[in-house]
C-alpha positions in Angstrom: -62.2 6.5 6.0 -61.0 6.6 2.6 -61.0 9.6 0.2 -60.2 9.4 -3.7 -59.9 12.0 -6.6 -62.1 11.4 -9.3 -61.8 12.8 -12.6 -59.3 15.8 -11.1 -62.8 17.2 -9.3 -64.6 14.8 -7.2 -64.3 13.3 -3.9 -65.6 10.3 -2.9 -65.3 9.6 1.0 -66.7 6.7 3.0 -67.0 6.9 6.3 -68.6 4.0 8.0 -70.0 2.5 4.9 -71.7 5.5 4.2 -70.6 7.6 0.8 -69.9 11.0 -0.1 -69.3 12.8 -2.6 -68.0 16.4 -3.0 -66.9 19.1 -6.1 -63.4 20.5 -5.2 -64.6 23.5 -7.8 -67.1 25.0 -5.1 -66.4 23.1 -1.9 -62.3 22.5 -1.3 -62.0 24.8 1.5 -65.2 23.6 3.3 -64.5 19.7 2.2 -61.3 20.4 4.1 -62.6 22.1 7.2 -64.9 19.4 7.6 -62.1 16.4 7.3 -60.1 18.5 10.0 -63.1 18.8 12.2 -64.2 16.0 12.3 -62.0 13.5 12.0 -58.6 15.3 12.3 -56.9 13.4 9.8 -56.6 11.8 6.3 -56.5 8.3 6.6 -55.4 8.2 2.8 -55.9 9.7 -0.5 -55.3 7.7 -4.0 -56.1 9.2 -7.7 -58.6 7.0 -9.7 -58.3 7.8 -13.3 -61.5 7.1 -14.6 -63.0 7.1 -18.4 -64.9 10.9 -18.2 -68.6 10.9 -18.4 -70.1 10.3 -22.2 -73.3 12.3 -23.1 -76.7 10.7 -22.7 -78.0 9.0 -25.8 -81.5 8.7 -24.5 -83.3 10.1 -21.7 -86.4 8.8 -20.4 -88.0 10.5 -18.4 -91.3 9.5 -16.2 -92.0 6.6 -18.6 -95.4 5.0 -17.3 -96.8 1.7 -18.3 -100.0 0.8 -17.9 -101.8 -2.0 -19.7 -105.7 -2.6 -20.1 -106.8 -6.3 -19.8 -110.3 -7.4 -22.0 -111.9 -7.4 -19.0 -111.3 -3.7 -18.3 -108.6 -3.9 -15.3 -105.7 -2.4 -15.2 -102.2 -3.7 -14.8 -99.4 -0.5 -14.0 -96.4 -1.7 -15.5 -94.1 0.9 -14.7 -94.6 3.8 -12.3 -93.2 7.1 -13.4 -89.5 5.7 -14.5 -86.4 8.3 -15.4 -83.2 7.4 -16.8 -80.1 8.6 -18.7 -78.5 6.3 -20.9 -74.3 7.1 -22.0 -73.7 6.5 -25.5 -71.2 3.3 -25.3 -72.4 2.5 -21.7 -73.0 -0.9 -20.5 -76.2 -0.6 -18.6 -77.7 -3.5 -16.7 -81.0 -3.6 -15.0 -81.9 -5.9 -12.7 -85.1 -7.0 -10.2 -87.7 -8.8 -9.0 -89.5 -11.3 -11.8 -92.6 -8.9 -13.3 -91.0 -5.3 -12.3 -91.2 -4.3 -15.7 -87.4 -5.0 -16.6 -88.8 -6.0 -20.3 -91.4 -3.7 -20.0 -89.0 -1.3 -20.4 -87.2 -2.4 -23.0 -89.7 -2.9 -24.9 -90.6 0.7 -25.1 -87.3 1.7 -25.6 -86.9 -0.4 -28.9 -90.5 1.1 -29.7 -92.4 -2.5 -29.5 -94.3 -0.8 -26.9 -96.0 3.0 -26.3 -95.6 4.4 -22.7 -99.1 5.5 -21.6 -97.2 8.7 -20.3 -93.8 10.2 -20.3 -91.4 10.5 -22.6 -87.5 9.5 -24.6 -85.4 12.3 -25.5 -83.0 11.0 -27.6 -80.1 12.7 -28.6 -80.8 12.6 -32.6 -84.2 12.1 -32.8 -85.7 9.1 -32.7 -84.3 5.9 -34.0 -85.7 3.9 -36.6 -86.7 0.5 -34.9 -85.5 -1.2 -38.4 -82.1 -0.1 -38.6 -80.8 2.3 -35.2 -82.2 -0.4 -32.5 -80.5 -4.3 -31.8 -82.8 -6.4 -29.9 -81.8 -10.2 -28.5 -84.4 -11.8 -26.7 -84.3 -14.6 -24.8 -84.5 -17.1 -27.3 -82.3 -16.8 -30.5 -85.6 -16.7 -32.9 -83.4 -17.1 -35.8 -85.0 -18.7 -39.6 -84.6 -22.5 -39.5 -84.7 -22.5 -43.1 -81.4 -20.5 -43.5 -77.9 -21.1 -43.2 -76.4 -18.8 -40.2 -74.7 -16.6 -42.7 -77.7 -15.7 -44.6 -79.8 -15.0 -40.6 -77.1 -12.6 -39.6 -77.2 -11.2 -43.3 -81.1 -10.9 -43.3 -81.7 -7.2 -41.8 -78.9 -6.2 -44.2 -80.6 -7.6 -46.9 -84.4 -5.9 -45.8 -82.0 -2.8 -46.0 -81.5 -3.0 -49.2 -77.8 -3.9 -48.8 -75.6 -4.5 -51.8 -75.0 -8.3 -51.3 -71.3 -8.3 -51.5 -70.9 -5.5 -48.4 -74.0 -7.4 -46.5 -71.8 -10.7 -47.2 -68.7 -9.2 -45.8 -70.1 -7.8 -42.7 -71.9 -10.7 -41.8 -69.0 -12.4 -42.1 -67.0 -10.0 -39.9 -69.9 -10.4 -37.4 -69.7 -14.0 -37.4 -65.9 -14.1 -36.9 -65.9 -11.8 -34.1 -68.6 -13.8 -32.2 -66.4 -17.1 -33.0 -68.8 -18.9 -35.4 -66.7 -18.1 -38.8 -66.4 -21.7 -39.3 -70.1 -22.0 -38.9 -71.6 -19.7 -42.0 -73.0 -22.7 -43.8 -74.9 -24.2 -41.1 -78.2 -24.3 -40.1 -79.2 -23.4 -36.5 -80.9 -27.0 -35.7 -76.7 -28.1 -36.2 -75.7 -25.3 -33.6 -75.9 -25.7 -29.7 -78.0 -23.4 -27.9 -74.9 -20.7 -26.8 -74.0 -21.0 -30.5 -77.3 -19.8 -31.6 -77.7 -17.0 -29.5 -74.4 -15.9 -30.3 -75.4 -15.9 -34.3 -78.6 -14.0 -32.7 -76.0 -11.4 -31.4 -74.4 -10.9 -34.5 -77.8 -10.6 -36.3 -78.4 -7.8 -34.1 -74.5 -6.0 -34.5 -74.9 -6.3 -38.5 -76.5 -2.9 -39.4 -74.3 -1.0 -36.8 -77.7 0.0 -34.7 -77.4 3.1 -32.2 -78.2 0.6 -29.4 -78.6 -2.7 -28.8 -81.2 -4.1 -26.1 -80.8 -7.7 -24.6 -83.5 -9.1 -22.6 -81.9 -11.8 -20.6 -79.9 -13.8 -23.5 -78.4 -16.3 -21.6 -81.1 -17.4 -18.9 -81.8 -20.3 -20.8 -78.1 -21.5 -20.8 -76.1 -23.9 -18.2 -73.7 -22.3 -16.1 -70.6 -22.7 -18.0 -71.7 -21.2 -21.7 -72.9 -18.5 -20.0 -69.8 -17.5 -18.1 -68.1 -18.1 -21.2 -70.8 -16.0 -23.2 -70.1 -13.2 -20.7 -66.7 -13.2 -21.4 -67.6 -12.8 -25.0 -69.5 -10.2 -24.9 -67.2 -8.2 -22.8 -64.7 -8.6 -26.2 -68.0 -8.0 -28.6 -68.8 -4.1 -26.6 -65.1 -3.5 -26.1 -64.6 -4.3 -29.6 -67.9 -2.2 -31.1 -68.1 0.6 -28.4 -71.9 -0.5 -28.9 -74.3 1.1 -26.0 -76.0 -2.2 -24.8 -78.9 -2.1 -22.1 -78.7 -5.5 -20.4 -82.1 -7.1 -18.6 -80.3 -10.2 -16.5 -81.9 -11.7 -13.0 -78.1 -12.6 -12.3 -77.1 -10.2 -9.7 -73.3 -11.3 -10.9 -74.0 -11.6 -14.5 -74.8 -7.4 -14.0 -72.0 -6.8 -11.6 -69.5 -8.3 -14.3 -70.8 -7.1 -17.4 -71.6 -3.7 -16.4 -71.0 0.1 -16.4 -73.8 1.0 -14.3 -76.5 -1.1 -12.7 -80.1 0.0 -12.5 -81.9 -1.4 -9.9 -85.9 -1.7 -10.3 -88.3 -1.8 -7.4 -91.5 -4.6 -6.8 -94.2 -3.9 -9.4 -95.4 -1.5 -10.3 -91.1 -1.1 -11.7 -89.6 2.0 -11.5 -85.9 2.0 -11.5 -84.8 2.6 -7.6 -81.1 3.2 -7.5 -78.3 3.6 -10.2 -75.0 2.3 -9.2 -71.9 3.4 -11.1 -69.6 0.3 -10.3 -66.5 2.2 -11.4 -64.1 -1.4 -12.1 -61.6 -1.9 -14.7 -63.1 -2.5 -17.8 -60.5 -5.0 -18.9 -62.4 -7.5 -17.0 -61.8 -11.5 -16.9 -62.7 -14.4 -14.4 -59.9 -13.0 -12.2 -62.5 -9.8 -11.3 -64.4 -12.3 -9.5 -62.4 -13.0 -6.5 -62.3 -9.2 -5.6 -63.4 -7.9 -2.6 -64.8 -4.8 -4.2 -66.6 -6.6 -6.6 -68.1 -8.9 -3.9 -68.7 -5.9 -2.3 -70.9 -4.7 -5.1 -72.5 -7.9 -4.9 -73.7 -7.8 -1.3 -75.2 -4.5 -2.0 -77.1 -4.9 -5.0 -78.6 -8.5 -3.1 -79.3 -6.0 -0.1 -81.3 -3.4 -2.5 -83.7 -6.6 -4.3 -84.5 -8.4 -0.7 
């Protein structure tokens, strides 16, 4: 058994695999009685200082999707989905190929209209040109332009001054390592280097949330561990809230806040799991146990 504080008002206690969780505001004496009772004895009790909760940026709640072939049949999407997003979370989600991962995201950056339900967002809704970041899979970056001028591109449909667009591209383009690289053309970058100048494209304009539908599935191994890394530095560095579509049950594990798992289709988002490790993550986190732990039971949730 193992009890912790968290945030000077919660207890978390497992017993036997199984979690609890318990307000010390309305339930200390009867938290208590029931340890005693039960079990007689505390095994041990550690403080976790954790980051307190942000407010939701965007709510969705019972988003449906259903889409209308040319035949006439019907394809549901997503069942009736609901989910709060933090402002500066990392939010992954994860599941089986065609749950509606995308889907999702997709109406979220307003490429797509839910046939029913709604977003609440804090603010009012974003503009899809300048509040919303979108990687996709592929880079889709202009051939004809230098990498500078790509990143620099939204900033210029903005209307932009070309001096500050300059500069933050620039800025961009040094934080995702590719400041010797402004002059080039993407056919002279490898694939990791392009999507990383697709990453900074999509930081320029400072956007209220960035969406990333699996940007590294295309990559070996290697970049993408070293991509992950990266982009650890790029959210630390931006507080950006980034939602994260990945079939990598690790990729999620070590990039994220919060994994959202999503059932068989027709999606709808099963089980959110606050992972709770250090944020200061590196290569190191991998040989855990607790994140391995987290792995077995998000692989349990998607068999």
């Amino acid at each position: 058994m193992l009890l912790s504080c968290w945030e000077n008002r919660l207890f978390i206690c497992w017993v036997m695999d199984n979690q609890f969780v318990f307000d010390l505001n309305d339930y200390t004496c009867e938290f208590f009685a029931l340890i005693r009772r039960e079990w007689g004895f505390v095994e041990k009790l550690e403080h976790v200082s954790v980051t307190p909760q942000k407010t939701a940026l965007v709510k969705a709640n019972g988003v449906t999707k259903i889409f209308r072939s040319r035949n006439g049949e019907t394809v549901e999407a997503l069942t009736p989905t609901t989910i709060d997003i933090a402002e500066g979370e990392f939010l992954s989600l994860i599941g089986p190929s065609g749950c509606g991962k995308s889907t999702f995201l997709r109406i979220l950056a307003g490429l797509e209209t839910p046939t029913a339900g709604s977003l609440e967002w804090r603010d009012g809704a974003p503009s899809s040109g300048s509040d919303i970041g979108f990687v996709f899979q592929e880079p889709v970056l202009l051939p004809w332009l230098t990498i500078l001028d790509n990143v620099r591109f939204p900033l210029d449909v903005l209307g932009v001054g070309k001096q500050e667009s300059t500069e933050r591209s620039k800025a961009m383009l040094s934080l995702v390592g590719l400041a010797d690289f402004n002059k080039a053309l993407p056919k002279e970058l490898s694939g990791g280097m392009r999507q990383r100048a697709a990453i900074a494209r999509a930081l320029v304009y400072k956007p209220r949330i960035v969406l990333m539908d699996e940007p590294f599935g295309a990559l070996d191994l290697l970049t993408r561990d070293r991509l992950n890394d990266e982009l650890l530095g790029i959210h630390a560095e931006t507080g950006s809230t980034i939602v994260f579509v990945t079939h990598s049950i690790e990729e999620a594990a070590y990039l994220s806040d919060r994994v959202a798992v999503m059932s068989a289709r027709p999606g709808r988002i099963r089980t959110v799991h606050e992972l709770g490790l250090n944020r200061k993550r590196s290569e190191a986190l991998k040989d855990d146990p607790e994140f391995h732990r987290w792995l077995a039971t998000l692989r349990k949730e998607l068999k």
